[in-house]
MISEBA-186415 format. One record per atom (N, C-alpha, C, O): x, y, z; residue in three letters. Coordinates in steps of 0.1 Angstrom, whole numbers, plus 5000, padded with zeros to 4 digits. Example, Ala and Ser with C-alpha at 12.3 -4.5 7.8 and 13.67 -1.06 7.14 Angstrom:
513249435078ALA/512349555078ALA/513249675078ALA/514249675085ALA/512849785071SER/513749895071SER/512950005079SER/513450115080SER/
***
This chain:
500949885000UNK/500050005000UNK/500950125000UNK/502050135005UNK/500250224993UNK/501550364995UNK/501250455003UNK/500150475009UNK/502350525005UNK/501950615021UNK/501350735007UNK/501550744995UNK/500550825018UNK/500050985014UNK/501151065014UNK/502151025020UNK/501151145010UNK/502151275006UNK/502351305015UNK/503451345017UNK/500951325029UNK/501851365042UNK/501951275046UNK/503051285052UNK/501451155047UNK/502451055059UNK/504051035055UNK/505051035063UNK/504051035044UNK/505651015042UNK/506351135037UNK/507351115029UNK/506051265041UNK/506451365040UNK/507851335053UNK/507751225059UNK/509051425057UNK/509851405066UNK/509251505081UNK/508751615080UNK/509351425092UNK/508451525105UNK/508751645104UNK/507751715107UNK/509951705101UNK/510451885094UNK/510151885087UNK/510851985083UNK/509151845076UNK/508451935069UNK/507051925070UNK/506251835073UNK/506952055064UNK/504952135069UNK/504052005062UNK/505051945056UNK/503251935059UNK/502451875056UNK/501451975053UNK/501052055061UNK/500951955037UNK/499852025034UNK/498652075044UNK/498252185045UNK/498351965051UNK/497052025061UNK/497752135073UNK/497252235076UNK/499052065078UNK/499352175088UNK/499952265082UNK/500652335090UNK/499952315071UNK/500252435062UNK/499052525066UNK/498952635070UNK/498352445064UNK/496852515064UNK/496352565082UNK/495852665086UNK/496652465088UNK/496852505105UNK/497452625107UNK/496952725112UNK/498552615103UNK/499352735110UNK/498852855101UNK/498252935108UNK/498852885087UNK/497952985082UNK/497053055088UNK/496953175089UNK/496052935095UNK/494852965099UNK/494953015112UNK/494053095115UNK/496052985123UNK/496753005135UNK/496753165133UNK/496053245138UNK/497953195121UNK/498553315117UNK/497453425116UNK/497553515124UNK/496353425104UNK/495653515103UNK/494653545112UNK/494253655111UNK/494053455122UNK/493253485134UNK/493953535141UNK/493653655140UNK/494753525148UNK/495853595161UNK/496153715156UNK/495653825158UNK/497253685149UNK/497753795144UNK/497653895132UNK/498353995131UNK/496653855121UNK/496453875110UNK/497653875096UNK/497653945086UNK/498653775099UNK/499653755094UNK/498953685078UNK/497853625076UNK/499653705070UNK/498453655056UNK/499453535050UNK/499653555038UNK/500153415055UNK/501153345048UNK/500453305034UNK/499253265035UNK/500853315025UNK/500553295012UNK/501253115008UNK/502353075011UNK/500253035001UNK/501152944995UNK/502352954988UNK/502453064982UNK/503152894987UNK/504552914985UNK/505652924994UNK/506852904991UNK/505252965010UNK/506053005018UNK/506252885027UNK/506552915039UNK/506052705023UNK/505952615034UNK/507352555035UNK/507552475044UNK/508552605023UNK/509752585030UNK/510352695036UNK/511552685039UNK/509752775039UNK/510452855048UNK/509452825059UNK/510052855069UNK/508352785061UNK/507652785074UNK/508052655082UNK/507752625094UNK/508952575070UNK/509352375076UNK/510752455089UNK/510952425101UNK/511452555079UNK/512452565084UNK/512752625097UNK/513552615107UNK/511652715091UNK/511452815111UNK/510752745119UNK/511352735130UNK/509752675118UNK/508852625132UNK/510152515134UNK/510652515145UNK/510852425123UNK/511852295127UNK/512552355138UNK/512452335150UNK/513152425132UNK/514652545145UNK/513952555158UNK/514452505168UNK/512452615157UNK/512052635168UNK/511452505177UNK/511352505189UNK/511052425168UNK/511152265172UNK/512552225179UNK/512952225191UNK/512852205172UNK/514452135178UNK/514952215192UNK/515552155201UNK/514552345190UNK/515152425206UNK/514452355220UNK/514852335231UNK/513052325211UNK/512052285229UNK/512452055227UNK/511851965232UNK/513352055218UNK/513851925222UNK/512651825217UNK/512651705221UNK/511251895207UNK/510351795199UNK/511051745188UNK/512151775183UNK/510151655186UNK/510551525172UNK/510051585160UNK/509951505151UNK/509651715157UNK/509151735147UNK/507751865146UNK/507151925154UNK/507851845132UNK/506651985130UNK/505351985134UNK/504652085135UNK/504951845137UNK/503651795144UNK/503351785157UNK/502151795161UNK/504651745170UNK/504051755184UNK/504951895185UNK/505151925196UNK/505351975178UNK/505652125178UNK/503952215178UNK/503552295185UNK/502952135163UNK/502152235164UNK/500852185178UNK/499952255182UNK/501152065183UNK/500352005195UNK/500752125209UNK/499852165216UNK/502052155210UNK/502752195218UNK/501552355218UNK/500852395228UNK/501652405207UNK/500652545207UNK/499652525209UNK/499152635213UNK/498652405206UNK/497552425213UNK/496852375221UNK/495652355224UNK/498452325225UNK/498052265245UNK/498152395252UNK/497452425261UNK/499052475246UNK/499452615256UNK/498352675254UNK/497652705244UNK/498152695268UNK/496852775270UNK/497252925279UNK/496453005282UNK/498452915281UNK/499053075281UNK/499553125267UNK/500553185267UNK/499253125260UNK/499753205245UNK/501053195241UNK/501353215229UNK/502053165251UNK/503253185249UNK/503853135234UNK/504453185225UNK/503653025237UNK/504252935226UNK/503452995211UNK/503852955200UNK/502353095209UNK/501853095201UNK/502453255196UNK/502453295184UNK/502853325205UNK/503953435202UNK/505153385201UNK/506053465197UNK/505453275203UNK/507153255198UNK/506653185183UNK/507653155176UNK/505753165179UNK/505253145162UNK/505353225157UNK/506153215148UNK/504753345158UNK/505053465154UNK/506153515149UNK/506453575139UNK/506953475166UNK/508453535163UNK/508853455152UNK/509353525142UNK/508953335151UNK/509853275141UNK/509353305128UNK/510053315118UNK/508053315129UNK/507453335106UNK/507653495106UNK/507453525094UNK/507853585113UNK/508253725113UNK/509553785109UNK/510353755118UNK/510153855099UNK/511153905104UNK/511254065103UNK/510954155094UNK/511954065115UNK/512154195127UNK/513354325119UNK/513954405126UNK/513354315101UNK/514854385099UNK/514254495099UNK/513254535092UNK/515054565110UNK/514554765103UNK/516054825106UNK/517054755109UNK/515954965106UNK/517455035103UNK/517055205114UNK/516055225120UNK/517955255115UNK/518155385120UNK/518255495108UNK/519255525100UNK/517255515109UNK/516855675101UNK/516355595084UNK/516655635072UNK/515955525086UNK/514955375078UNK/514155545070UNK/513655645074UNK/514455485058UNK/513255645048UNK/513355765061UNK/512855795071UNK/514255795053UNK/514855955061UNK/514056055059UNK/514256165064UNK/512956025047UNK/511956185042UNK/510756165054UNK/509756235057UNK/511056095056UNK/509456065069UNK/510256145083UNK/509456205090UNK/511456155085UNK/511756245097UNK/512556355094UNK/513356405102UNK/512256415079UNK/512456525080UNK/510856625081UNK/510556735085UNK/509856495075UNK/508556555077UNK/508056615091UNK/507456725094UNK/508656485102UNK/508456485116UNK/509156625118UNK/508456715123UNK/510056645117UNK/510756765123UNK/509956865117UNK/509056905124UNK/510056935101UNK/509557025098UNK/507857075101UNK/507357185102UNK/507256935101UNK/505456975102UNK/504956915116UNK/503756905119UNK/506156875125UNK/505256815142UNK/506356875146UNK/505956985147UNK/507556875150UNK/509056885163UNK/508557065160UNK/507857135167UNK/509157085149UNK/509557225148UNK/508157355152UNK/508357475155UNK/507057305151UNK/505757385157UNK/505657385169UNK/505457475177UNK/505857205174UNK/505657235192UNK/506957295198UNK/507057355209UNK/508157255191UNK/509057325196UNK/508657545201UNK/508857605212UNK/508357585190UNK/507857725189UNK/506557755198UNK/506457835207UNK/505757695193UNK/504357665207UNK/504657625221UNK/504357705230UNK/505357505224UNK/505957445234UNK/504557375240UNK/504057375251UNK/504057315225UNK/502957215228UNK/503657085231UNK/504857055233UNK/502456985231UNK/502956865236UNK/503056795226UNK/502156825218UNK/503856705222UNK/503656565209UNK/503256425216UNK/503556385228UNK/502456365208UNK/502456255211UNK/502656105200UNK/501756035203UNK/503156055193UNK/503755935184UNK/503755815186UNK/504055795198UNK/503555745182UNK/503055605180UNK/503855545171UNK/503455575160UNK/505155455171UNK/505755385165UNK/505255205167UNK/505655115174UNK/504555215158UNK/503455095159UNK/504254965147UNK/504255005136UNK/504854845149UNK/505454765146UNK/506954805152UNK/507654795142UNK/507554825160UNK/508954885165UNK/509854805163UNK/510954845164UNK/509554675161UNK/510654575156UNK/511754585169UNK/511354605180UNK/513454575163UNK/513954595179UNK/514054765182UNK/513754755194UNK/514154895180UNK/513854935190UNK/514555025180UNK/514555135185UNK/515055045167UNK/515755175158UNK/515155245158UNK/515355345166UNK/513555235146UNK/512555335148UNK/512255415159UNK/512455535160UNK/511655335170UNK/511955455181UNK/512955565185UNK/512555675188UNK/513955535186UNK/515155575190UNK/515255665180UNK/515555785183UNK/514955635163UNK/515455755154UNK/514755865157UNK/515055985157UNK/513655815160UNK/512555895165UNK/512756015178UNK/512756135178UNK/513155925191UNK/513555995198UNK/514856115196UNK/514856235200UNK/515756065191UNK/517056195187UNK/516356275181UNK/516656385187UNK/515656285172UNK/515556375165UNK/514456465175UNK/514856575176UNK/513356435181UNK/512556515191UNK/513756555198UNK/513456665204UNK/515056525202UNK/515756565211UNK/516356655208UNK/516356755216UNK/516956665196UNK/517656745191UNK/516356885182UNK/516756985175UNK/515356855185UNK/514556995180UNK/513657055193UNK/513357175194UNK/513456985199UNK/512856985208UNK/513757065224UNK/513357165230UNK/514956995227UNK/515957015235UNK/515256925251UNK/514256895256UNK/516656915252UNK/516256815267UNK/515056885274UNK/514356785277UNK/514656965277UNK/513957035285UNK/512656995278UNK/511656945283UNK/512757035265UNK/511356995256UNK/510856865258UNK/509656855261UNK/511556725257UNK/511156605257UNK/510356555266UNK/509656465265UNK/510456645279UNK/508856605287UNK/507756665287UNK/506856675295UNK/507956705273UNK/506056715265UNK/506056625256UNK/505156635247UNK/506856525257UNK/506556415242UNK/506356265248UNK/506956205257UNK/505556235242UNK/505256055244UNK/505255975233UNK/504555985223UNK/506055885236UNK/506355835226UNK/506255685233UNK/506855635242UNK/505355655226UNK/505155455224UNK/505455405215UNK/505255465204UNK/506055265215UNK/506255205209UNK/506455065215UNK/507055015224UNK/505555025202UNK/504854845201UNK/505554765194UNK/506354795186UNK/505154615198UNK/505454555184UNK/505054395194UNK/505254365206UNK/504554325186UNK/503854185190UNK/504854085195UNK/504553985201UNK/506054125190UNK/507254025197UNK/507554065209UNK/507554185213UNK/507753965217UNK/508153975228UNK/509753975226UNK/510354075230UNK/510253905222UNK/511653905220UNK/512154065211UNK/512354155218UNK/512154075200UNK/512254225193UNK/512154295208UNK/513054365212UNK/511154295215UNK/510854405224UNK/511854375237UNK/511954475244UNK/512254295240UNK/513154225246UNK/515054325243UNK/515854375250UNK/514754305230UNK/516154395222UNK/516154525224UNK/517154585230UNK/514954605219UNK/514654715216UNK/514954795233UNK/515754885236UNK/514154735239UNK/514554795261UNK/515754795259UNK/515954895252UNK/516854705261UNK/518354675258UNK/518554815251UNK/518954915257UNK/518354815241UNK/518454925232UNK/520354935232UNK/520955045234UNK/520954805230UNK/522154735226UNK/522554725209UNK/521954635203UNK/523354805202UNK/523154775186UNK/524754775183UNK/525354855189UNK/525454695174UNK/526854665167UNK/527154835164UNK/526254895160UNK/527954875166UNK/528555015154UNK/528055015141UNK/527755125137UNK/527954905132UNK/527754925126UNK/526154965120UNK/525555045111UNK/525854905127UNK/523954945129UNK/523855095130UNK/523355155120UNK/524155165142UNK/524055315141UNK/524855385133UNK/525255485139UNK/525455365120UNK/526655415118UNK/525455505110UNK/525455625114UNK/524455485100UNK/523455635096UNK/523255745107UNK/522455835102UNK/523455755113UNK/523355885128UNK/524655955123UNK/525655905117UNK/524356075127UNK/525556155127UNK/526456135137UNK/526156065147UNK/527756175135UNK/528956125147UNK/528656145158UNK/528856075168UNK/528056275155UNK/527856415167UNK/526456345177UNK/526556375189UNK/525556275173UNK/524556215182UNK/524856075184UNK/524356025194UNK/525656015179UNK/526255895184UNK/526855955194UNK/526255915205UNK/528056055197UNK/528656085211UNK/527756125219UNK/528156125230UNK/526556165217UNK/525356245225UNK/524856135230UNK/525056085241UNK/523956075221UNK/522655925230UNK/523255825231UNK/522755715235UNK/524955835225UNK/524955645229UNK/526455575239UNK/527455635238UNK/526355495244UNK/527555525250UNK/528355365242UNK/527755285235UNK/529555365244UNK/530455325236UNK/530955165242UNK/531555175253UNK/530755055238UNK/531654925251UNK/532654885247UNK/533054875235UNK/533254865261UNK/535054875264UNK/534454675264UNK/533554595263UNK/536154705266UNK/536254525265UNK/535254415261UNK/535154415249UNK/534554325269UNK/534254215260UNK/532754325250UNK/532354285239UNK/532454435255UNK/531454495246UNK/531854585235UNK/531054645228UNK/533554595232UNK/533854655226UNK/533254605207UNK/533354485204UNK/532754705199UNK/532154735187UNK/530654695186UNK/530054645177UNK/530354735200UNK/528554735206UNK/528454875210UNK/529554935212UNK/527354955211UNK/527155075214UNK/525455055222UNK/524654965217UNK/525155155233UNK/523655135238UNK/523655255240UNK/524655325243UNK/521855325237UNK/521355395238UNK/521255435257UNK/520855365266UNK/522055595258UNK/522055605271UNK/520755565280UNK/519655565274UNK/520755525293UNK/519855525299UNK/518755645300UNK/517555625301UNK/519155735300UNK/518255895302UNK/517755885291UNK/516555935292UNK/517955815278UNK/516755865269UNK/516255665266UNK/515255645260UNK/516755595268UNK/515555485266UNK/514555455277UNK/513655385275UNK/514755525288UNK/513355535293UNK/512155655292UNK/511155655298UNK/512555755280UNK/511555805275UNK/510655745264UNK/509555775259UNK/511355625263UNK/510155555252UNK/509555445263UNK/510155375271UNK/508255445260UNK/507555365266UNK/507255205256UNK/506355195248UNK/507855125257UNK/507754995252UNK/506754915258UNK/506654905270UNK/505754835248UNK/504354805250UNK/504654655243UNK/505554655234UNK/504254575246UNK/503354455237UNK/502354475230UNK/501354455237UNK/501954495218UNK/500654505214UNK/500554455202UNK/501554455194UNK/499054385199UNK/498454275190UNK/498354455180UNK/498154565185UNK/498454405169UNK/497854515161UNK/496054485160UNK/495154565161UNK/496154405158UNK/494554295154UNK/493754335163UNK/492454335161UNK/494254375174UNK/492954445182UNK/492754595188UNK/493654685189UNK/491854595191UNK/491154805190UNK/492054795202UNK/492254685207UNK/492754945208UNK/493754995222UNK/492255075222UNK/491655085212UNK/491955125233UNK/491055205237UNK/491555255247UNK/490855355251UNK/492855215256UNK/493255275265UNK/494355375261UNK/494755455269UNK/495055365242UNK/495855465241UNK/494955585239UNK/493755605238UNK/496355695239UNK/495455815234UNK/495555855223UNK/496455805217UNK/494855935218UNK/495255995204UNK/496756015201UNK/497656015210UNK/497056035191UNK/498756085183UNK/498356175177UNK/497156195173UNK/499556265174UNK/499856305163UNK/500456265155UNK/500056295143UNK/501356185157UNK/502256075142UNK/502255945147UNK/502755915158UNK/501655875140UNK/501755705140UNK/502555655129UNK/502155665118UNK/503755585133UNK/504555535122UNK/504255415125UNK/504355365136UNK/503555325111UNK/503555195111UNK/504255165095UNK/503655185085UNK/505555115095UNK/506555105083UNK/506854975081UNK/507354905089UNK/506454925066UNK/506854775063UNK/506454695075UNK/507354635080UNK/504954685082UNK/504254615089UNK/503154535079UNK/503154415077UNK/502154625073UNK/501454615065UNK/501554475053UNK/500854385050UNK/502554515048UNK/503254375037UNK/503154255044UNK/503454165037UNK/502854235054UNK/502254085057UNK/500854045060UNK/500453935064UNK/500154165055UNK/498754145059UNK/498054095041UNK/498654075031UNK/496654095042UNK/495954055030UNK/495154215034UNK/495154275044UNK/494454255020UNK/493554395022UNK/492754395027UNK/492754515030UNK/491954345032UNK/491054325042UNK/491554365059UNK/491154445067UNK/492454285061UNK/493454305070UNK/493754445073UNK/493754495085UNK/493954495063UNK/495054655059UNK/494154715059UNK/494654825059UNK/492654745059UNK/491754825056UNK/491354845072UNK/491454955077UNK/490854715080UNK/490754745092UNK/491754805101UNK/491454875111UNK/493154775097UNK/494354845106UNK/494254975105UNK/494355065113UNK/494054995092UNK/493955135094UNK/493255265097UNK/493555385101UNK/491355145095UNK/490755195102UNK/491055255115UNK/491155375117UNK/491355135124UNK/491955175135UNK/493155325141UNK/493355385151UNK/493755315127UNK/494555425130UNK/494155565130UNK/494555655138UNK/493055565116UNK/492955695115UNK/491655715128UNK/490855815128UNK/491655625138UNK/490555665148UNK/491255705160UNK/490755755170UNK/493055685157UNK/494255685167UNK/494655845163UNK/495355915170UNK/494155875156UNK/495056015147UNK/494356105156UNK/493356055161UNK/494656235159UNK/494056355162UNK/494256425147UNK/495156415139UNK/493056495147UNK/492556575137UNK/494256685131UNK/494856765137UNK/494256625115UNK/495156665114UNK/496756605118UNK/497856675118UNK/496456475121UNK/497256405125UNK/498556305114UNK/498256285102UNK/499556255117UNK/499556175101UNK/500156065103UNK/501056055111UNK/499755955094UNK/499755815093UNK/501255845085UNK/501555945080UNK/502155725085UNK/503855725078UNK/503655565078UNK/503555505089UNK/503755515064UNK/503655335061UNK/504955335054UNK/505255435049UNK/505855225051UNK/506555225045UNK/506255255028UNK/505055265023UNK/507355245023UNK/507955305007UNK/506955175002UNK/506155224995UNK/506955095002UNK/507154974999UNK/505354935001UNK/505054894990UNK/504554945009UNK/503254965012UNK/502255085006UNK/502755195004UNK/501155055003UNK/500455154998UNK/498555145006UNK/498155045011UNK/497855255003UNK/496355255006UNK/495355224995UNK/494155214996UNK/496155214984UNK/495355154972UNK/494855054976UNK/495354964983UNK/493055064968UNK/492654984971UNK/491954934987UNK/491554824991UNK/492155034992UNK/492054995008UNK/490755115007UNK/490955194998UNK/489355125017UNK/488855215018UNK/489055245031UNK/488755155040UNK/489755425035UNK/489955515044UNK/489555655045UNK/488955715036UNK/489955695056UNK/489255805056UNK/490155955056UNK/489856065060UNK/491655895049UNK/492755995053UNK/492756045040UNK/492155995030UNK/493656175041UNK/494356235027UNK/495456215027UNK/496256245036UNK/495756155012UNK/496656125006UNK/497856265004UNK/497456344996UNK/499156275010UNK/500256385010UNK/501156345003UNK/501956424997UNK/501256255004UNK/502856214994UNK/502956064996UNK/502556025007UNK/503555994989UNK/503955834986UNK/504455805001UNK/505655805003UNK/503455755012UNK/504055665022UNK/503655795033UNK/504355825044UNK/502555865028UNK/502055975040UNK/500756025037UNK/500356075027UNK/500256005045UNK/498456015047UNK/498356085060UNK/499156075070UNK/497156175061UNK/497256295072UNK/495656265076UNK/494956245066UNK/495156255089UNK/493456275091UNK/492856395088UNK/493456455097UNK/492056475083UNK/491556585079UNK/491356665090UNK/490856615100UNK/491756805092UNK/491756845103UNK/490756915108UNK/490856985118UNK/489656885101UNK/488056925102UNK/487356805110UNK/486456835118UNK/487756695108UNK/487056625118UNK/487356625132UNK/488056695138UNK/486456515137UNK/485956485151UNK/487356455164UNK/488456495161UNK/487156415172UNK/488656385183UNK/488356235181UNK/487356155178UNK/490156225183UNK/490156055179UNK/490055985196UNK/490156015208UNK/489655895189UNK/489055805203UNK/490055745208UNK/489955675218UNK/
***
């Protein structure tokens, strides 16, 4: 008799149906959209992550997630079909926007900001974020600004606190704020650099599901959500953004990656430029 395609598939690799399991895992939880095609890269990450907890395979790996009835195991899924690459000063026209049309008015007003770096991956975006309010703003200014930042990994966000990066990672920063926010490691940390302590505890680091409504944040003025989107399906992308432009204060503005677009999506923002959408500043207070 002959075996089925999955019985005699190898235990490291996805089996058509549990292709379909973890998919379906993916886009409920997290709204992650795996497309067919991606089951040798999904054999290869859940295996690694198999092999660490010392299972026989891709099958009492996917048992292992839904015995867990703390979630845990179901965010370290995430972590492994995710990946976390971002950069420091990542699309540099989006913080010269930030400075010229949010830093540089509250700087002059000596209003408050508030920002939302929503997918933060390990912790650049914020951080580029933060220098630059620092440097327009001035030390004294930064305790009118709030700045959150999320991201559904536990681990990424794990990195990002640390706010620990190689030299070569910050080397886009000017010299001049590398000697300012970051301090330098001697011996076994030597060609590592960390963001000083005084300014990584002005970012507030969160866990958060994008997939579900915050009702406890407050409004923003800038929500940067960059190269997050590209793993969703439009449906997906239509609701997130719902969400956002309900996060925006009037006149507020959405920043998606180069690489992402609202085509096709029905919203309620104006379109400013390739990878910038603003909420109209005639409407209502965001919730």
């Amino acid at each position: 008799m002959k075996q089925s395609a999955e019985s005699a598939a190898s235990p490291w690799e996805v089996a058509p149906s549990q292709f379909e399991t973890i998919r379906m895992m993916a886009r409920t939880a997290f709204g992650l959209d795996l497309k067919p095609g991606k089951e040798a890269l999904v054999s290869a990450r859940l295996g690694k992550r198999a092999r660490e907890l010392g299972l026989d395979g891709i099958r009492t790996y996917l048992e292992r997630i839904q015995a867990d009835r703390t979630g845990v195991e179901l965010i370290a899924l995430i972590d492994a079909l995710t990946t976390n690459y971002t950069s420091f000063q990542r699309e540099p026209q989006h913080f010269d926007l930030l400075r010229t049309r949010v830093l540089e008015p509250a700087a002059r007003d000596h209003g408050r900001v508030s920002i939302w770096s929503a997918g933060c991956a390990t912790g650049e975006e914020p951080y580029t974020i933060l220098v630059h309010a620092a440097e327009v703003l001035g030390e004294a200014g930064l305790d009118r600004l709030r700045l959150v930042a999320s991201d559904i990994s536990t681990r990424a966000l794990e990195s990002a606190r640390r706010g620990i990066y190689t030299e070569d990672r910050v080397a886009p920063l000017p010299e001049s704020w590398r000697r300012k926010y970051l301090q330098r490691g001697t011996g076994e940390q030597q060609g590592y650099v960390r963001v000083k302590e005084s300014y990584r505890k002005r970012i507030d680091f969160q866990r958060r599901n994008l997939m579900e409504s915050h009702p406890d944040l407050p409004p923003f003025h800038v929500i940067f959500c960059r190269n997050v989107m590209i793993y969703f399906d439009k449906p997906t992308q239509e609701a997130l953004v719902g969400r956002f432009a309900e996060k925006l204060e009037p006149g507020g503005w959405l920043l998606i990656g180069h690489s992402e677009g609202l085509m096709g999506i029905r919203h309620g923002l104006e379109y400013v430029m390739p990878a910038v959408y603003r909420r109209p500043a005639g409407t209502g207070r965001a919730r």
